[in-house]
Structure formats: structure tokens, C-alpha cells
N, C-alpha and C positions, 0 to 999 in steps of 0.2 A: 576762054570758053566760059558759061553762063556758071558751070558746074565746079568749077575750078576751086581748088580748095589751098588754104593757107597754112601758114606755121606763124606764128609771133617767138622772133628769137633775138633775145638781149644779152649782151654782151660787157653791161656795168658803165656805158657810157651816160656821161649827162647830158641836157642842153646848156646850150653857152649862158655864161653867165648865171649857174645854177650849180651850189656848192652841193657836194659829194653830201656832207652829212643832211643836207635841205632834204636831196632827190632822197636818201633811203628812207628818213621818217613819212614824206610823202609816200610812199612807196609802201611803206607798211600798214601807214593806215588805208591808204585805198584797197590794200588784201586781205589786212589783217593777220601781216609776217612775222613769225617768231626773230626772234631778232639775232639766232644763229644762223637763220634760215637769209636773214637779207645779209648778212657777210659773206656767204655761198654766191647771193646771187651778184653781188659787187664785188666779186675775185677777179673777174676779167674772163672767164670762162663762158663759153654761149650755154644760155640757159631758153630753153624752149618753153617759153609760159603758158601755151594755149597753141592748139592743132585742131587741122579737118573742123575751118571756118569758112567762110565765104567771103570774098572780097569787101562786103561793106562792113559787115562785121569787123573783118581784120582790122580795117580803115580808121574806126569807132574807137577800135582795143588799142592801135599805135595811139589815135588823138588822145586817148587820157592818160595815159604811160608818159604822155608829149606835157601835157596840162600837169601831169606831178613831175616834171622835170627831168626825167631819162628820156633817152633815144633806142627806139624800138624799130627792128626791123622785120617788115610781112614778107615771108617767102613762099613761092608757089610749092605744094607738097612733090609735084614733079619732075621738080628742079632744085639744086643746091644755090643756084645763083639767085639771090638778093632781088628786090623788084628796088629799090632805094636802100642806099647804103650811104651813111655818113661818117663813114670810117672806113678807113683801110683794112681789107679781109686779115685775118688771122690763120698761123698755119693749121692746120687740122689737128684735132683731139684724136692720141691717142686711147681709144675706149678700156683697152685692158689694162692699161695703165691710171685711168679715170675712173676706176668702180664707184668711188664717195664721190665724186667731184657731182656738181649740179648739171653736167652734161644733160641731155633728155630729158631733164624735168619738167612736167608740166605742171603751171600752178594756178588752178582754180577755185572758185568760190562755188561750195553745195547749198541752199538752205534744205532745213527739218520742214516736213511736211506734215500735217494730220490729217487724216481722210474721215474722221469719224463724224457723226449727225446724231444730234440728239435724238431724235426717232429712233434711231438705229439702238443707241444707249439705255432707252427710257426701256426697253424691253427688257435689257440686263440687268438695269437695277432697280424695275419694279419685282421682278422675280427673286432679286437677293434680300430684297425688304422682307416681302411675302414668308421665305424660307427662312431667314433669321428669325422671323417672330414665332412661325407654327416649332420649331425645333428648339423654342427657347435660349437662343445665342448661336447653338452648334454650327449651323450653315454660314456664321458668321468668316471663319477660315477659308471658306469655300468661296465667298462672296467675294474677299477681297481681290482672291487670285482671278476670279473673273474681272474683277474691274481691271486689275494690274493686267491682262493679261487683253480686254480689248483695248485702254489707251497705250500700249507698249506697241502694239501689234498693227494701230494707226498710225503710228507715227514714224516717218520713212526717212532715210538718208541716201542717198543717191541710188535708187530704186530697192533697196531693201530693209527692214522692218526690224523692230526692235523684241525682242522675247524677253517673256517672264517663264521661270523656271522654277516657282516656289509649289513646294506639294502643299495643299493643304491640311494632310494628317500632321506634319512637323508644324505648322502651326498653329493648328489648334493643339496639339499636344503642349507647347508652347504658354499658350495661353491656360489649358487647365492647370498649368503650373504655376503661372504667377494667378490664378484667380485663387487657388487654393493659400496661397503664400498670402495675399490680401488678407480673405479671412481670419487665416491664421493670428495675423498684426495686427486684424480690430478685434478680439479677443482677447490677444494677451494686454491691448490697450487698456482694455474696460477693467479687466481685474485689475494689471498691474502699471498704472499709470507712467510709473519710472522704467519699466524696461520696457515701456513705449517708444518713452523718448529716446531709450538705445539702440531700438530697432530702427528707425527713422532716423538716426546717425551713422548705425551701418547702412542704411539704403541711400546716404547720400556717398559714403564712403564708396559704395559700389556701384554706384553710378556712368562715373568714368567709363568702367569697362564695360555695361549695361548700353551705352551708346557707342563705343567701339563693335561690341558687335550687332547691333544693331544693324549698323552702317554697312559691315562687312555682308549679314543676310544679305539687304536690300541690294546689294552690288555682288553675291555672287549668284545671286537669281534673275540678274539683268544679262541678258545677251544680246550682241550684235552680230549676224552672221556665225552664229554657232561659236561666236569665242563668247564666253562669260567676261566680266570685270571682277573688278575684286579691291578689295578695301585693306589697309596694312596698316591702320593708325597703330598708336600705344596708347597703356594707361595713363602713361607718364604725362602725353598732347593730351589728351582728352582732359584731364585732370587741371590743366595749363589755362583751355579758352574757358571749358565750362564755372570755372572757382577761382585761379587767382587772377585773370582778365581784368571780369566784371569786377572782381572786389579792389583791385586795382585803379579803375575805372572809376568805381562809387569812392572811392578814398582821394580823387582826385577832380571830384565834381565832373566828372564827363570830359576831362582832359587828354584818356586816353582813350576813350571808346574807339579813334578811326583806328586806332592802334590792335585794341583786341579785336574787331571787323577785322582786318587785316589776316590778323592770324588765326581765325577762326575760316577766312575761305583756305587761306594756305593751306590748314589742317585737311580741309576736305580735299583741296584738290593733290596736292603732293603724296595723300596715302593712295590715291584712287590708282586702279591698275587697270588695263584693258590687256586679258591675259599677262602678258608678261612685262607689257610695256610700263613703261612710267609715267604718270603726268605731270609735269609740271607747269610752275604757274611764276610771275614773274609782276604781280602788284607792288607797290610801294607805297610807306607811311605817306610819303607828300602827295600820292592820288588820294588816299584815304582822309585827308586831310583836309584835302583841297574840296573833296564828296560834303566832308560834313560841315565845314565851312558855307558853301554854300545853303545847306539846310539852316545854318544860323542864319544864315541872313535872309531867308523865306520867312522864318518866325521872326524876327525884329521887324519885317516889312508887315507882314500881317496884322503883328501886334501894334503900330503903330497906326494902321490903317483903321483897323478896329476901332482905336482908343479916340481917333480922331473922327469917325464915321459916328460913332456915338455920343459923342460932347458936341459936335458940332451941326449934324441933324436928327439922330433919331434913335432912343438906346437899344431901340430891336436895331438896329443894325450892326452893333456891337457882337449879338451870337450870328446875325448871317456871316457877317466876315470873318469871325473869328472858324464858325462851319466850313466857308470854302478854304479859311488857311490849314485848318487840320485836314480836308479834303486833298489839297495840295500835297500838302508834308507827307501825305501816307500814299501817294501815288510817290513822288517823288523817291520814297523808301525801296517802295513795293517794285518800281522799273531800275533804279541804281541801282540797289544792292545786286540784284540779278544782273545785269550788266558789268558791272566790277568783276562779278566773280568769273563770267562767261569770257572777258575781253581780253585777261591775262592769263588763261588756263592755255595750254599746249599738250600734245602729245604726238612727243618728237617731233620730226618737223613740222607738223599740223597745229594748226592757230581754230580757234573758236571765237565769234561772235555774238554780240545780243546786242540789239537798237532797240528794246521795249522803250513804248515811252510813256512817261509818267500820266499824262492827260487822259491817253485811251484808256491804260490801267484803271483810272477812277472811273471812267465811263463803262467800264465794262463792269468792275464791281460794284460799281453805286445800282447800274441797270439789274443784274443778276436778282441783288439782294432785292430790288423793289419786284420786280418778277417772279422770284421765289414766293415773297412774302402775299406776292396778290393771287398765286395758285396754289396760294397754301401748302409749299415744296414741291409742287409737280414739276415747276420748274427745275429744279438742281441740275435733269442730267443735261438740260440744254444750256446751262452752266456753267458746267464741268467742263462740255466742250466746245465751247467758244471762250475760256480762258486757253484751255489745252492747246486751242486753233492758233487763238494769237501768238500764244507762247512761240511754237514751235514756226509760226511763220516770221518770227523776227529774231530767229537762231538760224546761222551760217556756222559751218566750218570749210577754211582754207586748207586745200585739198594739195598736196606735195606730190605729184606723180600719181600713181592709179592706186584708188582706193583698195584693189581686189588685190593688189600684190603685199598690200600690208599686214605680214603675219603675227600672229601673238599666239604663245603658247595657251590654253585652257588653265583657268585658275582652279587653285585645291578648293575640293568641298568646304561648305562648314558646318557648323554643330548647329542645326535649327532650332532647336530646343533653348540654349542658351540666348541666341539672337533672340528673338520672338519673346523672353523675357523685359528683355529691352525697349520690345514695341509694343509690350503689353502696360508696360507704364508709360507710355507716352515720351517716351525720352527724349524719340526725335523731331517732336515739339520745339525742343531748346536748340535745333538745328537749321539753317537753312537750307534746306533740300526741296 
């Protein structure tokens, strides 16, 4: 029948001639599978990948399961019996006995979506410009939670939207406290030059935890489906990427940078919580490695091209080439590092994605910035979202069974007051967020 609907259900087989460890890395990266999640599905146990498809569809989903090396079989939803089998059937799972097992799972890819338009935008934050200036700063707390609260509120995962939950009195509360505490430091500077410089040693001293919570505010004012996230670092991490990394890093000429990259997403992502869940995250030194590796060899090529573009026709072409290799290098930056962190982050069975790619990145901020700069900022909010747009149209997460049964306790409040010290100096500046 024309209506007829399928199941795709794998059972861990290969095709001939197509070694077990080949078909799972295939396999993962065509889903982007936690790599606990592909030893579930290679236990021999039928694992249902995708339901309620249509024959060509199905047809489609076996031929690239086929092309990464496993054998997929399409079953009509009507029937138990197989349309093509290459294998001998198995005897039946018992399900009460199988609660953990990958039985019934189905595993698909979502992407993030953003619905917002600059039109739409340019009303929000010409109105928060307007009210931050007539009120002198004040509307400035209010403003944010409006931007945070239309781009959260655009942006969709498999038809539900993301929430901001931040009040604006705990932030501006927030902020009259560290603007008071500013103050405070360029007057005892002025009189007392030396317990300047001790106040600006304890402000580095408390930094750490200055961005600990920081992180903790902006993640437990984030919600997905009425669960909050939540943020669990220590002083101890914080203390670790932010001080001895870098210094680490400058003590060894840039030898260890993929290194402190490395553990600076770890940091973020392994304290992050969605309610009660964990995230973790599964990078390694030799990808980070291999990340900036390449970036050396973007600058040797550049500079090379440069040196040679200039000596040999014309020494203005020495700063063009030398503009599009820093051009390069900083797209290059700007789509890796976000990719790194998105491609080994998990939570529980669920894998995350990011394919930004370096080229559009400069095309969009190279366009912005010249757009900006020729409407004298009118541009920004159409800016703002058509980065956001891109952003979130080249973010996927790999979906383990049905999103809506994935429970997570509600995370504990935090101290807004304390957080919002942290965002009031900028701290999360030294973050990639």
C-alpha cells in the first residue's frame, strides 16, 4: 500500500568484507554516536533506528547504513516479518528482562532551529538602547533579559524552545554592586597607589570563582522544557584553565595550548547539568593537536605565499595575502573551536553536533561588520541574527529514543547577586560560551 509505513531495525551485523571496528566508526560519525551508545548498538541485540517512514525513505536509510558498512533491515510497521533479511532471525527479546538493553530505540538526528528576523529584533533593541540611555544604565538589566529572552525563545529543538529565566532586579542588583565596588578601587587607587595593586591581586585571586559563577547564573536561568541546566565547576578548574594553562602554555611557547583548549571545553562541558543529568564530553589531546597543527600550517602557507607574492610581484600584495591568511586563521578559529567542543560533548546517550564552516563564518562577519559600519549600527540586530541563524542551523543533536521521555530533575536556585558580579566584569569574556 502507497501508505505503508516502515521500522529500520539493526541487529550489529556487517557487510562482507567490512571489519566490525571500520562499520562502528562509520557508524558514528554518520550519527554522531557516543561511543557507549555504538557498543549497545553492536551487542547483537535488534535496535530499531528510525520508525513510521515510507518505503523510499526506508530504502534511502538501509542504502547509507549499507554505504557505512552495516546491514539494515526495513520492516513494514504491520508486520513483524522482515521485507529482506540477511541473517538468520533471532529468537525474541524478552522486554522485561531487557529494560537497559537498546531494544526499541530509536536514533535520530534533530537540528537547532532559529525562527527570529532582524525586523522582528530591531524593535527589541532599538527600544532597550532608547531605555538604557533615558534611565541612565538602569533599563540596562532589563534589556539583557529581553534579548536573552527573544534569542532563547527562537531557537527550537525538536518543536520546543529554549527559556530564559533570569529576573532582571537580581541583576541589576548585581551589577549596583560591582559598579559600587569599581568605584570604590579607583579611589583607594588614586590615594593609595600600593593597596591598588592589592586590590587588583585579590580581584585576580577571586576570579576563579567570579567565573564559576558566572557560568552557574547563565546555566541555571537557561531552560529547556521547564528543566533548568545547571553549572557544577570548582574553584579549584576554574583556577586550573584560567592561570596555570595559559601560563603553562606561554612557558612553553604555544606547545601546550591544544592542551589547555582541551581542558578548558572539558571544564565547560563536564560541569554542565541538564537538571540532574551529566554531560560529558570525550575530546582528546591528539584531536586538539591535530586542530592546531593544522592552523600552523595555514600560517607557514600564508606566510610563505605573502613573502613570495611580495618579492616576486608587487609588495601591496604582501598585506592582501597576509589579510586573507589572518582572514582565514580567524574563521578557521571562530568554526573549530565551536565544532571541537559541540562534536565530543554528550549527555547520556545523546551525541551533539556542529559542521560550522570556516569560510561562511568570515563571510558572515566580514559582511556584518561592513554593514554595521555603513548603517552606522543600524545594522547589528540583523547581525545578531543571521549569526544566531547560522549558528543554530549547523547544530544537530543525535536523539536516543524520544526526546519527551528524557527526565532531569530541576536544578537548585542560585545566588544572583554573586553570579552577576562576575558578569559585571566581564569574566565570561575569557570563556568560550
Amino acid at each position: 500500500m502507497s501508505d505503508q509505513q516502515y521500522k529500520i531495525v539493526f541487529e550489529g551485523h556487517t557487510a562482507d568484507g567490512v571489519e566490525e571496528a571500520t562499520a562502528r566508526a562509520n557508524v558514528q560519525s554518520l550519527f554522531r554516536i557516543p561511543e557507549a551508545r555504538i557498543n549497545q548498538l553492536f551487542s547483537g541485540q535488534p535496535v530499531v533506528m528510525k520508525s513510521g517512514i515510507n518505503r523510499v525513505q526506508a530504502e534511502k536509510y538501509v542504502s547509507r547504513l549499507r554505504e557505512a558498512g552495516v546491514i539494515a533491515e526495513m520492516i513494514p510497521m504491520t508486520t513483524r516479518a522482515p521485507v529482506s533479511s540477511g541473517q538468520p532471525p533471532r529468537p525474541p527479546v524478552n522486554r522485561a528482562d531487557q529494560a537497559s538493553e537498546p531494544d526499541g530505540t530509536e536514533i535520530h538526528t534533530s537540528g537547532f532551529r532559529f525562527h527570529g528576523t532582524g525586523k522582528e529584533y530591531f524593535g527589541i533593541w532599538i527600544v532597550n538602547i532608547l531605555l538604557t540611555v533615558v534611565t541612565l544604565g538602569i533599563y540596562s538589566a532589563w534589556a539583557k533579559v529581553r534579548n536573552n529572552q527573544y534569542f532563547y525563545g527562537n531557537t527550537e529543538l525538536e518543536g520546543a524552545s529554549f527559556q530564559y529565566l533570569a529576573s532582571p532586579i537580581a541583576i541589576l542588583k548585581g551589577r549596583i554592586v560591582a559598579f559600587v565596588a569599581l568605584v570604590i578601587y579607583t579611589l583607594i587607587t588614586e590615594l593609595f597607589p600600593i593597596a591598588g595593586l592589592l586590590l587588583v591581586l585579590l580581584l585576580l585571586i577571586a576570579m576563579p570563582w567570579m567565573v564559576v559563577r558566572g557560568l552557574k547564573f547563565h546555566a541555571i536561568n537557561s531552560a529547556y522544557r521547564n528543566i533548568r541546566f545547571d553549572f557544577q565547576g570548582t574553584y579549584g578548574q576554574a583556577f586550573m584553565v584560567l592561570f596555570v594553562w595559559p601560563v603553562l602554555t606561554l612557558f612553553t611557547l604555544g606547545l601546550l595550548a591544544p592542551m589547555a583548549a582541551r581542558r578548558m571545553h572539558k571544564f565547560m562541558v563536564e560541569n554542565a547539568r541538564y537538571g540532574t543529568a551529566a554531560f560529558s564530553w570525550t575530546g582528546t589531546d591528539g584531536t586538539y593537536y591535530r586542530f592546531f597543527g593544522k592552523a600552523l600550517l595555514l600560517i607557514l602557507a600564508f606566510g610563505v605565499g605573502a613573502a613570495v607574492a611580495g618579492g616576486v610581484i608587487h609588495p601591496i600584495l604582501t598585506f592582501l595575502v597576509m589579510t586573507a591568511g589572518y582572514l582565514a586563521l580567524f574563521g578557521y578559529f571562530q568554526a573549530g573551536m565551536t565544532n571541537l567542543l559541540m562534536n565530543h560533548a554528550e549527555l547520556q546517550s545523546h551525541g551533539f553536533g556542529s559542521e560550522l564552516a570556516p569560510g561562511r563564518m568570515v563571510w558572515l562577519i566580514v559582511s556584518n561588520s561592513i554593514l554595521t559600519a555603513l548603517t552606522l549600527g543600524l545594522f547589528i540586530p540583523w547581525a545578531k541574527v543571521r549569526l544566531a541563524s547560522y549558528r543554530a542551523s549547523q547544530t544537530h543533536m543525535a536523539i536516543h529514543g524520544n526526546l519527551d521521555n528524557f527526565v532531569a530533575a530541576e536544578a537548585q536556585h542560585t545566588n544572583a547577586l554573586g553570579d552577576e558580579m562576575g558578569e559585571a566584569f566581564d569574566v565570561g569574556s575569557f570563556l568560550p560560551v
